[in-house]
Residue frames as qw, qx, qy, qz and C-alpha x, y, z in Angstrom:
[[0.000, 0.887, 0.462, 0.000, 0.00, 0.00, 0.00],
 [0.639, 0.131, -0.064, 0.755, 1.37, 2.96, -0.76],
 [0.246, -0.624, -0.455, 0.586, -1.04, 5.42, 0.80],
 [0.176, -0.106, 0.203, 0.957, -1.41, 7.79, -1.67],
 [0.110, 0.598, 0.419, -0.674, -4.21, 10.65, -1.74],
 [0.148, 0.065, 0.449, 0.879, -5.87, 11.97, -4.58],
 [0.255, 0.607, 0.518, -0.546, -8.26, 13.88, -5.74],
 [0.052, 0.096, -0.535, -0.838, -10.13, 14.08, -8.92],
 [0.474, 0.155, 0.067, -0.864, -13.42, 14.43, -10.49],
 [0.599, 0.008, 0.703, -0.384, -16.29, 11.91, -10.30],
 [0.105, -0.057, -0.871, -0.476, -17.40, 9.56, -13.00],
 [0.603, -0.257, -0.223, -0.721, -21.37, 10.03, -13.62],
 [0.703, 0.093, -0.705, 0.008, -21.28, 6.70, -11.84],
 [0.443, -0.073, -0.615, 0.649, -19.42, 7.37, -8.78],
 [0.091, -0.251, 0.185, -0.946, -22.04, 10.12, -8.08],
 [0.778, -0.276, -0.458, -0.329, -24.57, 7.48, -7.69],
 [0.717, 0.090, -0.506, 0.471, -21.91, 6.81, -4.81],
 [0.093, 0.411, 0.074, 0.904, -22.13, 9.74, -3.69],
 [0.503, -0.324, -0.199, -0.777, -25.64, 9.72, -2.98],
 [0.790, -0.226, -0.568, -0.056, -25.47, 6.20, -1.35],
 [0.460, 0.112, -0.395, 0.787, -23.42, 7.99, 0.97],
 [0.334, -0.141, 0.136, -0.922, -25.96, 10.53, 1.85],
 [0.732, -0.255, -0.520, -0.359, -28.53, 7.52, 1.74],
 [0.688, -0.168, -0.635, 0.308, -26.15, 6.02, 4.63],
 [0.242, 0.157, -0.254, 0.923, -26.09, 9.75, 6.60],
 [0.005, -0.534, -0.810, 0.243, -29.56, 9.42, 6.98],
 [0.108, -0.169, 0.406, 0.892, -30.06, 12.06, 4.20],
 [0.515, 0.360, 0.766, -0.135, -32.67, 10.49, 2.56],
 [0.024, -0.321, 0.487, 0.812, -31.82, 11.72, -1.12],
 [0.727, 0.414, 0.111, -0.536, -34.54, 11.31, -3.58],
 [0.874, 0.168, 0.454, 0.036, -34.51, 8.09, -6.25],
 [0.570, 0.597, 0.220, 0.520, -33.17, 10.08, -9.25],
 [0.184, -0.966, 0.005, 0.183, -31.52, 12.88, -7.35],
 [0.471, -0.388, 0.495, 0.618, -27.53, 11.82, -8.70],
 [0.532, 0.255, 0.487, 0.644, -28.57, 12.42, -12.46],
 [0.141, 0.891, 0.315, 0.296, -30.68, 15.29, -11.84],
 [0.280, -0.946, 0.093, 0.133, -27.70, 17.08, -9.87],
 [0.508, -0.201, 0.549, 0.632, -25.04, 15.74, -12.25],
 [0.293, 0.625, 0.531, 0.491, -26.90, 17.93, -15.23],
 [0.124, -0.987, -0.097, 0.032, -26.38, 21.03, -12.99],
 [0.041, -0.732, 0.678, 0.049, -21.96, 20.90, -13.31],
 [0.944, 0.135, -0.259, 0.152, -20.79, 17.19, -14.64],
 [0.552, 0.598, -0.298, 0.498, -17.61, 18.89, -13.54],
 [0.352, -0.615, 0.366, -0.603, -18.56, 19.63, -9.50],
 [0.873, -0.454, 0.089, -0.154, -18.47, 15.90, -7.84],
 [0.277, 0.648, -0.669, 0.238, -15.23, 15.42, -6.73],
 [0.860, -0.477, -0.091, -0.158, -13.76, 12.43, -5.01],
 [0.068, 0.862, -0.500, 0.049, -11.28, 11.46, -2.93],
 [0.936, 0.223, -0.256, -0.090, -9.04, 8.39, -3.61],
 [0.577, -0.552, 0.601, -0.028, -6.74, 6.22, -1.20],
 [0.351, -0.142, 0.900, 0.217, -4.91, 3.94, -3.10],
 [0.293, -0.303, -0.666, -0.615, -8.08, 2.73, -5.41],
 [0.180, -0.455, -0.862, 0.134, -10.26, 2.91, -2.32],
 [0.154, -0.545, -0.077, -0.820, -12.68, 6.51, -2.63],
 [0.233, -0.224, -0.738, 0.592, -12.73, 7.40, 0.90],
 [0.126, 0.587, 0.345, -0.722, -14.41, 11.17, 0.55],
 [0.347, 0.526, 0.624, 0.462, -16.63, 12.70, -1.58],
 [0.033, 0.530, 0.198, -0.824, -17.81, 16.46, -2.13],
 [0.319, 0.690, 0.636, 0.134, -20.06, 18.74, -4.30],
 [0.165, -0.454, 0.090, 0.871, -18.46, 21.97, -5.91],
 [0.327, 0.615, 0.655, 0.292, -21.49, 23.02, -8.24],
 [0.116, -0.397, 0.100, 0.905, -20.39, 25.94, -10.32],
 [0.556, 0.520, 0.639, 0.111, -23.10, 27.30, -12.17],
 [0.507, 0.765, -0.091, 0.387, -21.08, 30.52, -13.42],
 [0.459, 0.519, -0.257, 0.674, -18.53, 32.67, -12.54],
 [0.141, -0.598, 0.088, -0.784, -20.67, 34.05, -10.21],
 [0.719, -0.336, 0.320, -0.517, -22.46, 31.38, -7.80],
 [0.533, 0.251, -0.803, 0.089, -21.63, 28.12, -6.56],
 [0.757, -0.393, 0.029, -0.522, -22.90, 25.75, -4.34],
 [0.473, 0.342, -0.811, 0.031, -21.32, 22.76, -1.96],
 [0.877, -0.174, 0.094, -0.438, -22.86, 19.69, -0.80],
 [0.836, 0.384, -0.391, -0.029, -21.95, 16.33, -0.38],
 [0.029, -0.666, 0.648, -0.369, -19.01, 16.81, 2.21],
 [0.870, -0.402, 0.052, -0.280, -18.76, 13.34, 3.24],
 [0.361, 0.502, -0.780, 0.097, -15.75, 11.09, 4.31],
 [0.795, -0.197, -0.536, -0.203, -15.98, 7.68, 5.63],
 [0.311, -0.882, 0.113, -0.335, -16.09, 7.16, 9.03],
 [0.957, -0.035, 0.018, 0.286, -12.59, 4.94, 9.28],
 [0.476, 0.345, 0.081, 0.805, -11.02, 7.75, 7.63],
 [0.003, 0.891, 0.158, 0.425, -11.99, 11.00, 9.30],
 [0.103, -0.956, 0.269, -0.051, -9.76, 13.42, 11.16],
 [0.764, -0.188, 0.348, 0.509, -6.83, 12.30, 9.51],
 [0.259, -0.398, 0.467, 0.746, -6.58, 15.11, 7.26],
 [0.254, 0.187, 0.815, 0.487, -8.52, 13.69, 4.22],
 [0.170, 0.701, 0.686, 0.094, -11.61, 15.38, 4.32],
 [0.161, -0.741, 0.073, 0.648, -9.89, 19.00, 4.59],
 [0.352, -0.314, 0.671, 0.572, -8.33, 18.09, 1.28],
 [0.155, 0.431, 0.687, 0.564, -11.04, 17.46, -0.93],
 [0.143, -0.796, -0.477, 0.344, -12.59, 20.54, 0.89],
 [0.205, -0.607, 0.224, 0.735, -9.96, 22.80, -0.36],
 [0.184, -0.067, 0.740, 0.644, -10.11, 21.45, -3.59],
 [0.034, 0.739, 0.638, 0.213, -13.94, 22.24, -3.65],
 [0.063, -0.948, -0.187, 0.248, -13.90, 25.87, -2.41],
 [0.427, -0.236, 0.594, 0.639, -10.69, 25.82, -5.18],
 [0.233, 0.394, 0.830, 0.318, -12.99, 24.85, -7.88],
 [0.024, -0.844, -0.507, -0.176, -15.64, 27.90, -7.02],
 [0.448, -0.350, -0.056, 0.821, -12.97, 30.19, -6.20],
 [0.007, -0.035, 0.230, 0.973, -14.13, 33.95, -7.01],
 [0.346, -0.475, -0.694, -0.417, -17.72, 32.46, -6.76],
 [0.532, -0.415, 0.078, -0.734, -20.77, 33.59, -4.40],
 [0.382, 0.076, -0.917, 0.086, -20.37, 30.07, -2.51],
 [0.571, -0.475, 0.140, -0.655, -23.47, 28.68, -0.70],
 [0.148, 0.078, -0.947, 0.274, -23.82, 25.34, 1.77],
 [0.702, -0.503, -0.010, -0.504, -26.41, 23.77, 3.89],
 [0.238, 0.416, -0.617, 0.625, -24.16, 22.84, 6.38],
 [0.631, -0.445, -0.634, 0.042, -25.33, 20.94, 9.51],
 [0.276, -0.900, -0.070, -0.330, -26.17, 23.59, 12.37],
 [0.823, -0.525, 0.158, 0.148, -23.29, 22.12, 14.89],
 [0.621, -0.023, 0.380, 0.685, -20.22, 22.19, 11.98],
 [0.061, 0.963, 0.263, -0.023, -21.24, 26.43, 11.81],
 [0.552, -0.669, 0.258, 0.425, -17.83, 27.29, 13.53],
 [0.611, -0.257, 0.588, 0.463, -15.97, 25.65, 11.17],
 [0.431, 0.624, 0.465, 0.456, -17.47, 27.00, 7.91],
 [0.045, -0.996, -0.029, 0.069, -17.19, 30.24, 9.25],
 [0.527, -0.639, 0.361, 0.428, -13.56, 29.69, 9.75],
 [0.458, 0.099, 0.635, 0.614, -13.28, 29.24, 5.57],
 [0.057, -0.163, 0.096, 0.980, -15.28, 32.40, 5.55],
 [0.293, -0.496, -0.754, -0.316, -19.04, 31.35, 5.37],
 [0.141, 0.044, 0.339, -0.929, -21.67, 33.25, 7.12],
 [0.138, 0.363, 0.848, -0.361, -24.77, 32.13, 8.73],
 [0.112, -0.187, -0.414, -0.884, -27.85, 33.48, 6.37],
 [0.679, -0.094, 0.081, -0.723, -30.73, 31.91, 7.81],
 [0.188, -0.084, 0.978, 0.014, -31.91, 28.28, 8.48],
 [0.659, -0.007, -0.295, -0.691, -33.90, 25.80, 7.39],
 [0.349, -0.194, 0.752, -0.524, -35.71, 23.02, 8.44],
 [0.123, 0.029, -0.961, -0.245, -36.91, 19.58, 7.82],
 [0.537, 0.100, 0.483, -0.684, -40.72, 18.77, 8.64],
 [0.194, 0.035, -0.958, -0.209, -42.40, 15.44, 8.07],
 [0.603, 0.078, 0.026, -0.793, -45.99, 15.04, 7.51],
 [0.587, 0.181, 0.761, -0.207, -48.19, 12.45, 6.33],
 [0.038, 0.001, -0.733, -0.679, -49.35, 11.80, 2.56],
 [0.226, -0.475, -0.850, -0.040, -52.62, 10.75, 3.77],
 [0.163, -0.635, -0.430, 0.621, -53.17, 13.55, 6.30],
 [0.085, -0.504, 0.112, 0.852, -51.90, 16.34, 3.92],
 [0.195, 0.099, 0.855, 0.470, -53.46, 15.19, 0.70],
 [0.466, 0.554, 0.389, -0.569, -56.79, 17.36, -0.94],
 [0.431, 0.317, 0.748, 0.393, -57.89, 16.21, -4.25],
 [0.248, 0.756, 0.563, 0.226, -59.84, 18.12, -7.14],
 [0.153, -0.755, 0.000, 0.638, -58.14, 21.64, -7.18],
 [0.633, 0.654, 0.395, 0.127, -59.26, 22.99, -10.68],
 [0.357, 0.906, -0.226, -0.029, -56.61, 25.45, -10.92],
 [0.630, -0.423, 0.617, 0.209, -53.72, 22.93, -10.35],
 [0.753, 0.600, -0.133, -0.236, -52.20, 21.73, -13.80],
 [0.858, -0.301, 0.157, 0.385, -49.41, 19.43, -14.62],
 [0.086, 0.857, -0.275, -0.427, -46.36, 21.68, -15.11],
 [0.360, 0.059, 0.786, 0.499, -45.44, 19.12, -18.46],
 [0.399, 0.564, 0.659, 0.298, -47.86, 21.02, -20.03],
 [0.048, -0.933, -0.008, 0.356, -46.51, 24.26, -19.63],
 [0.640, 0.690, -0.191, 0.280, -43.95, 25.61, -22.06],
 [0.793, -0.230, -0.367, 0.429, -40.96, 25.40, -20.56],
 [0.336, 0.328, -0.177, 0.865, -40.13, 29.16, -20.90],
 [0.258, -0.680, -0.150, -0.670, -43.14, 30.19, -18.83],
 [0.801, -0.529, -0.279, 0.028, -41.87, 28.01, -15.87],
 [0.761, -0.033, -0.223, 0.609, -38.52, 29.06, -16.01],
 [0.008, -0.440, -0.022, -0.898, -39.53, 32.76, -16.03],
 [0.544, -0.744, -0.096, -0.377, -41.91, 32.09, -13.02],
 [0.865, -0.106, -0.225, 0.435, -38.28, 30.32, -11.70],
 [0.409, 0.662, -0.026, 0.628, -36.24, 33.34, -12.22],
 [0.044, -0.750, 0.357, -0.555, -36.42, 35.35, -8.68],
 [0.910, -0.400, -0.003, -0.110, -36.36, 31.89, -6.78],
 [0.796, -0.317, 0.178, 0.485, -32.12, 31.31, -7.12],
 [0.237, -0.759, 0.180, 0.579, -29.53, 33.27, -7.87],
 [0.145, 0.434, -0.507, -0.730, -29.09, 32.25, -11.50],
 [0.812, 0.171, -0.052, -0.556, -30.64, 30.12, -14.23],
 [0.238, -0.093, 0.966, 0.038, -30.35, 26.13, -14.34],
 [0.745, 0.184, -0.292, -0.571, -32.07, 24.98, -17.01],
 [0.533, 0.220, -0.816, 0.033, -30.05, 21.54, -17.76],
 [0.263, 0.062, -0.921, 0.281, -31.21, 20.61, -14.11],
 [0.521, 0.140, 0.233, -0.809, -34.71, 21.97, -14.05],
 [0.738, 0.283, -0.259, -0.555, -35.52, 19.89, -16.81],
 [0.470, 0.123, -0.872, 0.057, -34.32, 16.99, -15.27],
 [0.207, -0.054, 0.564, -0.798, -36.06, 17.61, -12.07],
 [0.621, 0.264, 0.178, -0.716, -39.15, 18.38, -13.84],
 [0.706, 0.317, -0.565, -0.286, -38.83, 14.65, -16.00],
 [0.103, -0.282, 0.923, -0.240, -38.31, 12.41, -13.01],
 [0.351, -0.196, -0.810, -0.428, -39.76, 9.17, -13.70],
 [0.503, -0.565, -0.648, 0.092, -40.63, 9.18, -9.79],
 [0.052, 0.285, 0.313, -0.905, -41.32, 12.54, -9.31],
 [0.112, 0.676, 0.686, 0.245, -44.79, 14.52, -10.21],
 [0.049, -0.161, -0.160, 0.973, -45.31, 18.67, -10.44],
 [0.013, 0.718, 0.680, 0.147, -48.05, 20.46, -10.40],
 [0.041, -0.164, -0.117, -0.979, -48.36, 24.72, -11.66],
 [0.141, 0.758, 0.548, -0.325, -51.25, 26.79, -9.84],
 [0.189, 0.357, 0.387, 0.829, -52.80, 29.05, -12.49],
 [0.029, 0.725, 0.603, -0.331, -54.85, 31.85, -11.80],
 [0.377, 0.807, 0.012, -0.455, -56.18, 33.96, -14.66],
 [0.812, 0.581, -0.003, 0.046, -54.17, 32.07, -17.00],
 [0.024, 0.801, -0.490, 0.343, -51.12, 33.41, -15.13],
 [0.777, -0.090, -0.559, 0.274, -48.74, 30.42, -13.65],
 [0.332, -0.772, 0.075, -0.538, -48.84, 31.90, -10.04],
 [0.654, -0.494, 0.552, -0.154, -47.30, 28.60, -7.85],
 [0.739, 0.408, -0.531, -0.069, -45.06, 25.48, -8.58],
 [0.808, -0.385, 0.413, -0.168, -44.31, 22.27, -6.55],
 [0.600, 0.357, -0.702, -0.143, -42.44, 19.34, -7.32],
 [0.800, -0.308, 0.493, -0.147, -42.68, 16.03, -4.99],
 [0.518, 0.547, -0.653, -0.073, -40.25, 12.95, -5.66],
 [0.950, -0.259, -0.148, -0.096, -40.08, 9.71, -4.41],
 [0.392, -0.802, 0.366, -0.264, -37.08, 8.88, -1.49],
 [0.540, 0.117, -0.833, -0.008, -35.46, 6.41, -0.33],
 [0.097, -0.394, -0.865, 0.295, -38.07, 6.66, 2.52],
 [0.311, 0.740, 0.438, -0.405, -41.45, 8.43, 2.01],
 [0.413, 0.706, 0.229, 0.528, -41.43, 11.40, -0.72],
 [0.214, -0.612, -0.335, 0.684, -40.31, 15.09, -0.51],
 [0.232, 0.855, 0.463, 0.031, -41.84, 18.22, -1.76],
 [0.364, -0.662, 0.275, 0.595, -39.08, 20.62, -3.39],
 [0.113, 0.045, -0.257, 0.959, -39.18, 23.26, -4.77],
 [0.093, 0.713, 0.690, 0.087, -42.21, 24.82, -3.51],
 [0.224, -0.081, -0.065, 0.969, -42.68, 28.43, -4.32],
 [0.039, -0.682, -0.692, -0.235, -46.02, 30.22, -4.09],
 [0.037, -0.603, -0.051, -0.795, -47.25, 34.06, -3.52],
 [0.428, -0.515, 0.403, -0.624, -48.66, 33.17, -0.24],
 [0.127, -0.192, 0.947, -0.223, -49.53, 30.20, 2.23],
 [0.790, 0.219, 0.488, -0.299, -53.03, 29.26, 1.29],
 [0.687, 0.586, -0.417, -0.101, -51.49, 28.64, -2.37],
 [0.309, 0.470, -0.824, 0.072, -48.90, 26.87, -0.84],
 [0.376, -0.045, 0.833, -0.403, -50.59, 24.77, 1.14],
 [0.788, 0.449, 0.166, -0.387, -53.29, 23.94, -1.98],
 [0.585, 0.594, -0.549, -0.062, -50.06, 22.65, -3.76],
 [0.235, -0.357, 0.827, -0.365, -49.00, 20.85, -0.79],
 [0.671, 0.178, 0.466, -0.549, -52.60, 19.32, -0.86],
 [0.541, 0.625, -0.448, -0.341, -51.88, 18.81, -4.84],
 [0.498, 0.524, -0.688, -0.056, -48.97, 16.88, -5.04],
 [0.413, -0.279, 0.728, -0.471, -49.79, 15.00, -1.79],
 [0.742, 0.220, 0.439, -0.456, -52.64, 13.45, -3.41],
 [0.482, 0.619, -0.592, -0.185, -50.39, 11.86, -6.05],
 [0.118, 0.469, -0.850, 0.211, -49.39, 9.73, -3.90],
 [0.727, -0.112, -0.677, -0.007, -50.50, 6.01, -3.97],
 [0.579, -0.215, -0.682, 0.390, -49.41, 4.89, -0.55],
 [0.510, -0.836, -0.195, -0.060, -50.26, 6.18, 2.61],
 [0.804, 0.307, -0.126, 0.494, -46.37, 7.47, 2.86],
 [0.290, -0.682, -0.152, 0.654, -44.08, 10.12, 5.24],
 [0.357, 0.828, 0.165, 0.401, -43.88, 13.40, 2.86],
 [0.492, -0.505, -0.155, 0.692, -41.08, 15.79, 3.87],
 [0.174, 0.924, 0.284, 0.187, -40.67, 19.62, 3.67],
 [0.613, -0.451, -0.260, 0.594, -38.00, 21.84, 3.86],
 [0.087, -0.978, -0.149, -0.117, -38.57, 25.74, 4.96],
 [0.510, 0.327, -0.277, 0.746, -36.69, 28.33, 5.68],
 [0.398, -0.549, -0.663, 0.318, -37.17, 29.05, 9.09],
 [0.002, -0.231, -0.062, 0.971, -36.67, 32.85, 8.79],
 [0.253, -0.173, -0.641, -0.704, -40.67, 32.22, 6.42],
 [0.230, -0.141, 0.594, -0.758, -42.59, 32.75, 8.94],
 [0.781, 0.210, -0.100, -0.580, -45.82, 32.07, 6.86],
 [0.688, 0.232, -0.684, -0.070, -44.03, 28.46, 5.75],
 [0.102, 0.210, -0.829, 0.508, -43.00, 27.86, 9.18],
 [0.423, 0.036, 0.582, -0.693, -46.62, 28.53, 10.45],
 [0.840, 0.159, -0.291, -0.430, -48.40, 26.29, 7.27],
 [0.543, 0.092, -0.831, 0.076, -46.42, 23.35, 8.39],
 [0.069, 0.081, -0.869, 0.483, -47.06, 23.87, 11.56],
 [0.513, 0.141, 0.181, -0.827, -50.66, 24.13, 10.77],
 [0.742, 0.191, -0.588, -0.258, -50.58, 20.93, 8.68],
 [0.785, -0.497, 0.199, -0.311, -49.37, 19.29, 11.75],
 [0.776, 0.392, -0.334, 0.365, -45.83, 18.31, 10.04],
 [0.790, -0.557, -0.040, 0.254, -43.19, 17.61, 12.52],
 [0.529, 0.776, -0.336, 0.072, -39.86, 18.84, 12.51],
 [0.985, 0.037, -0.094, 0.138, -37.30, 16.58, 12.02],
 [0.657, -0.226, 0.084, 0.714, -33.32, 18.56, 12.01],
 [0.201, 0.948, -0.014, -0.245, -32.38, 22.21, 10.87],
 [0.766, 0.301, 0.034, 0.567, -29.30, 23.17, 8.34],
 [0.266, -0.747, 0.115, 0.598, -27.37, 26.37, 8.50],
 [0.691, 0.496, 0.417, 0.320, -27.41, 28.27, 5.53],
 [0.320, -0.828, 0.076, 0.455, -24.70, 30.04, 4.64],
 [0.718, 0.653, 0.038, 0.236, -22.65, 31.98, 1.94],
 [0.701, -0.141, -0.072, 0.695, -19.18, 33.80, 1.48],
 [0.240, 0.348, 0.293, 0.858, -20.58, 36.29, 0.00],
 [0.326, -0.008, 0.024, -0.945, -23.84, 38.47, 0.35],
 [0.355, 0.316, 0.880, 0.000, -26.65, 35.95, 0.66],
 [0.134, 0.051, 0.521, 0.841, -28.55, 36.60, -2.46],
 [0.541, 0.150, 0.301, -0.771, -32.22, 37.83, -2.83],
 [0.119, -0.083, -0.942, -0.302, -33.59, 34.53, -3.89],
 [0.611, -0.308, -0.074, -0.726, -37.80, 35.31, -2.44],
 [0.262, 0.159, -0.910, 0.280, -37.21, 33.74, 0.45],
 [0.494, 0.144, 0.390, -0.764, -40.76, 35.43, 1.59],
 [0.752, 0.209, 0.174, -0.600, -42.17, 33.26, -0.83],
 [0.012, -0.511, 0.832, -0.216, -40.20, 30.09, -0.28],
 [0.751, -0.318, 0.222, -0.535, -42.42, 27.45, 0.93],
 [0.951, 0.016, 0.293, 0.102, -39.99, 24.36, 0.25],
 [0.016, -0.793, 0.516, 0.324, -36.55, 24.21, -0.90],
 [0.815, 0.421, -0.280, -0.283, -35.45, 22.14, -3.83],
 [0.877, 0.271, -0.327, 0.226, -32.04, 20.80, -2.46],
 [0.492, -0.798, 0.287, 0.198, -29.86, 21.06, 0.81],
 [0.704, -0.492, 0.264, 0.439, -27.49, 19.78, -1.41],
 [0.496, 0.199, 0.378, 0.756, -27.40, 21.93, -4.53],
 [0.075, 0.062, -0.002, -0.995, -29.67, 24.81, -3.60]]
């Protein structure tokens, strides 16, 4: 054995790794979540290699010049604080150098991101419901958002993240086990959901809507999609008051918080009208 360290960039493959990793962190990634977040940077999953054995992994998703996002941060636990997981750390916040860099970032490992020059924006927060409980049928202004053109979704996208991702919208919005669903009113796309099957229950991401009874009729929406009687998860930003108080009006539990946090300026992404982030680990 000769102990030697690298670090280089994932095969489409190994990000499926990746994820199994987050599966084992008690993560609970979604079913199709490694191809739809390998269509947002082929070029951002980095691992790191002992000998031939990949010990750590990371996410350094650059989607320009300007913003970047890292997830993923995981090293096995045989191998941690020996050094290794710094390394492929540098070599992600390398990668997005000169970028806006965000994180969700587990509330307890704050310190340390601060120390690499991150700053606390706001949290968010897991909450776990029922499918059954949350589930209202027959809303006539609900539509599936496959039958929208794609430019009118991405333009109702537009003040929800800091830049545009097509290439991984349109995977999102094509999972075999996911379903969306676009509130119109007046002909005008006015809300948008997406729900995706887990590797335990489903979760509901992104939701974005103008206020909480809209969100909470999309909640009702995409709930009722679901076959099985099944946990559904949600995650808010706890600074949304209105989101905070529909879950807690649905009677959804919460489950853990993140710490979100950039290097920069945190960006104006309508966080007032937030009701469900798409991804702790790309945004």
């Amino acid at each position: 054995m000769s102990n030697t360290y690298t670090i280089r960039t994932m095969t489409r493959a190994e990000v499926d790794l990746a994820v199994d990793w987050a599966a084992q962190e008690g993560w609970n990634p979604g079913l199709e979540d490694a191809q739809c977040y390998y269509q947002a940077d082929p070029d951002g999953f980095l691992v790191g290699v002992l000998d031939d054995e990949p010990i750590a992994v990371i996410s350094a998703v650059k989607y320009d010049d300007t913003f970047g996002f890292i997830g993923f941060y995981i090293v096995k636990p045989e191998y941690r604080g020996q050094g290794f997981g710094l390394k492929i750390w540098q070599a992600a916040m390398a990668r997005l150098d000169r970028c806006n860099i965000g994180l969700d970032g587990v509330v307890e490992q704050q310190e340390n991101y601060k120390k690499s020059g991150f700053t606390l924006a706001y949290s968010n927060r897991r909450y776990q419901g029922s499918s059954q409980m949350l589930a209202v049928r027959g809303t006539t202004e609900m539509t599936d958002l496959n039958a929208l053109p794609h430019k009118t979704i991405e333009r109702f996208l537009e003040p929800f993240f800091p830049v545009q991702r097509t290439r991984f919208w349109h995977a999102w919005q094509a999972q075999s086990n996911a379903m969306s669903t676009g509130l119109l009113i007046g002909g005008e796309l006015q809300g948008v959901g997406v729900i995706r099957q887990c590797r335990e229950g489903y979760k509901i991401g992104p939701l974005f809507a103008q206020n909480a009874q809209q969100a909470e009729a999309i909640i009702g929406a995409l709930s009722s999609k679901v076959e099985c009687d099944c946990a559904v998860y949600l995650d808010v930003p706890a600074c949304n008051s209105s989101a905070v108080g529909l879950a807690e009006k649905l009677n959804m539990t919460p489950v853990f918080d993140t710490a979100r946090m950039y290097t920069q300026m945190a960006p104006d992404i309508g966080i007032d009208k937030t009701f469900g982030v798409t991804s702790f680990e790309i945004g």
